[in-house]
Every structure is written in structure tokens, then in C-alpha cells.
N, C-alpha and C positions, 0 to 999 in steps of 0.2 A: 634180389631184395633180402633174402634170410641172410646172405650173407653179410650183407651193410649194417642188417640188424646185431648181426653177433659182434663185428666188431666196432662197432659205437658201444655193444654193451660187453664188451671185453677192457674198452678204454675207460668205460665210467667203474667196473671192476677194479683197475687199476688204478684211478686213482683214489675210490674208497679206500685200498687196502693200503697204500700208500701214507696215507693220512692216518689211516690205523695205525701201521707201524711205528710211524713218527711221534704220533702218541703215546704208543706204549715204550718208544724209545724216553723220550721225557717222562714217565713214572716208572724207568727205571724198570722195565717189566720184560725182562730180557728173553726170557724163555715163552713168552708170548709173540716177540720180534721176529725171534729166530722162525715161527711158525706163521708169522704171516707174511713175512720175506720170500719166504719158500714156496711159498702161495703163488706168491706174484712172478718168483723163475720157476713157476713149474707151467706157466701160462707166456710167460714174455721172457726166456730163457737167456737173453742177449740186455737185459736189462741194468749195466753197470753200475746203478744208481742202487738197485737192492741189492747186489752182493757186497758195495757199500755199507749199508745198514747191516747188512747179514755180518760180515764183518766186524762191524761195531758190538753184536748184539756177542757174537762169541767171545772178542776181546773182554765184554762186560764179565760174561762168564767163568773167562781164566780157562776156555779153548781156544787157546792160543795155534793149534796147529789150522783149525778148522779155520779159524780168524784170517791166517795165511793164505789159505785156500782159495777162502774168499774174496780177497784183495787179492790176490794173481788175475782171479777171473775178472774183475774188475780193470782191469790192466788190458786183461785180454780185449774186453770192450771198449776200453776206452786209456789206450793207453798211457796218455797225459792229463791220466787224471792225479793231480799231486797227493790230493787226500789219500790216496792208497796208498802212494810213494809214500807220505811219510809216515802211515801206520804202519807199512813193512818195515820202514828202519826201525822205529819203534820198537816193533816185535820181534825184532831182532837181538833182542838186549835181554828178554823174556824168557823164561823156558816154564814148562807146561807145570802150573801150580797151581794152589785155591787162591784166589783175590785175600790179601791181608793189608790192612790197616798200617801202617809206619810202624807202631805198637808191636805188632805181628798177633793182632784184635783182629780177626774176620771182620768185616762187615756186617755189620745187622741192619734192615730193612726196619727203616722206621713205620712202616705198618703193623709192627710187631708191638708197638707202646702204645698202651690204652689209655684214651684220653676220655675224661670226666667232667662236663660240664659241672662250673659253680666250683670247683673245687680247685682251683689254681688262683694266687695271688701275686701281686708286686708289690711289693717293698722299697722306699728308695735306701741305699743304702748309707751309715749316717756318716759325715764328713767331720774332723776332727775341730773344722772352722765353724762349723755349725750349731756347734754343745755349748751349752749354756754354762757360762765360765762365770756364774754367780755362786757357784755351788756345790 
């Protein structure tokens, strides 16, 4: 019986942490992914779907080696998985750099811009068809 209890509450574990991840994958919160990915192979170690995300979460961060690593093991579990396949060719084209913009602008984290209520406006902007041609 303790047992059936652990792993019902090892599976509802997983899929919290799951949902987590995928969360903090959508905002963009990579160095939280990487930590709750890890979570979840350090409890379901064959889990090809998080070293998936794991994967993702280093590419995000421009650990591109790690990234590799990750999608191999992936592979390992699950070896038709294409999503790997094609982030390994992918990263294959990559070599181990900080994430830059086209510009060669890092990226900035729009969390970083402070936003102010009341203080932002629209304007429409004026059309040359528009102006008053009395004057």
C-alpha cells in the first residue's frame, strides 16, 4: 500500500513539475526550466520528454554543449523522436556563444522595462490625405 501511495504521488509530482516547467518555458525563464527539468530526471531518469525541455532550456541559454547532451539522451529514450533530430542538426551549425540579436544586441528580458500606469499614450499618426488643404 505505501508503495501505490508513492507512486501515484510520484506521478501527480510529475506532472506538477511538468506543467511547471512548461510554464517557465513560455516566460522565457530558462534557468528555472533547467532546474525543474532536473527535478523531474532526477526522480524519472528515462524521461525523454524532459531532457527535451532540458534541451530547450540550455539551447535558450547559449549551452549549446549541454543542449547536445540533452537531446542525445533523448534519443536514447526515445529514438524517433524528430524534435531532437532536428535540434541536433540545428545545433550543429552553433558553437558555444552568448545568445545575440542579428544586431549582435544581446538580448534583454523585457522584465527589465518599467512600466507606469497613466503614463503611456496613442497618437494616430497624421496622413498627408487628412490635413486640412484650406490653409
Amino acid at each position: 500500500m505505501t508503495q501505490a501511495q508513492s507512486s501515484e504521488e510520484k506521478a501527480q509530482l510529475k506532472v506538477q513539475w511538468t506543467r511547471l516547467a512548461i510554464d517557465q518555458a513560455l516566460a522565457s525563464q530558462w534557468e528555472e526550466a533547467v532546474t525543474t527539468n532536473r527535478n523531474i530526471l532526477n526522480i524519472f531518469p528515462n524521461d525523454a520528454e524532459a531532457y527535451n525541455r532540458l534541451g530547450k532550456a540550455f539551447s535558450e541559454l547559449g549551452r549549446y554543449s549541454e543542449a547536445r547532451q540533452a537531446y542525445n539522451q533523448t534519443l536514447k529514450y526515445s529514438p524517433n523522436n524528430t524534435i531532437a533530430k532536428k535540434n541536433l542538426d540545428r545545433l550543429s551549425l552553433l558553437q558555444e556563444e552568448p545568445v545575440t540579436t542579428h544586431a549582435g544586441i544581446e538580448r534583454i528580458d523585457p522584465r527589465l522595462f518599467i512600466e507606469e500606469t497613466g503614463k503611456t499614450g496613442m497618437q494616430r499618426p497624421s496622413s498627408p490625405w487628412s490635413r486640412d488643404s484650406s490653409g
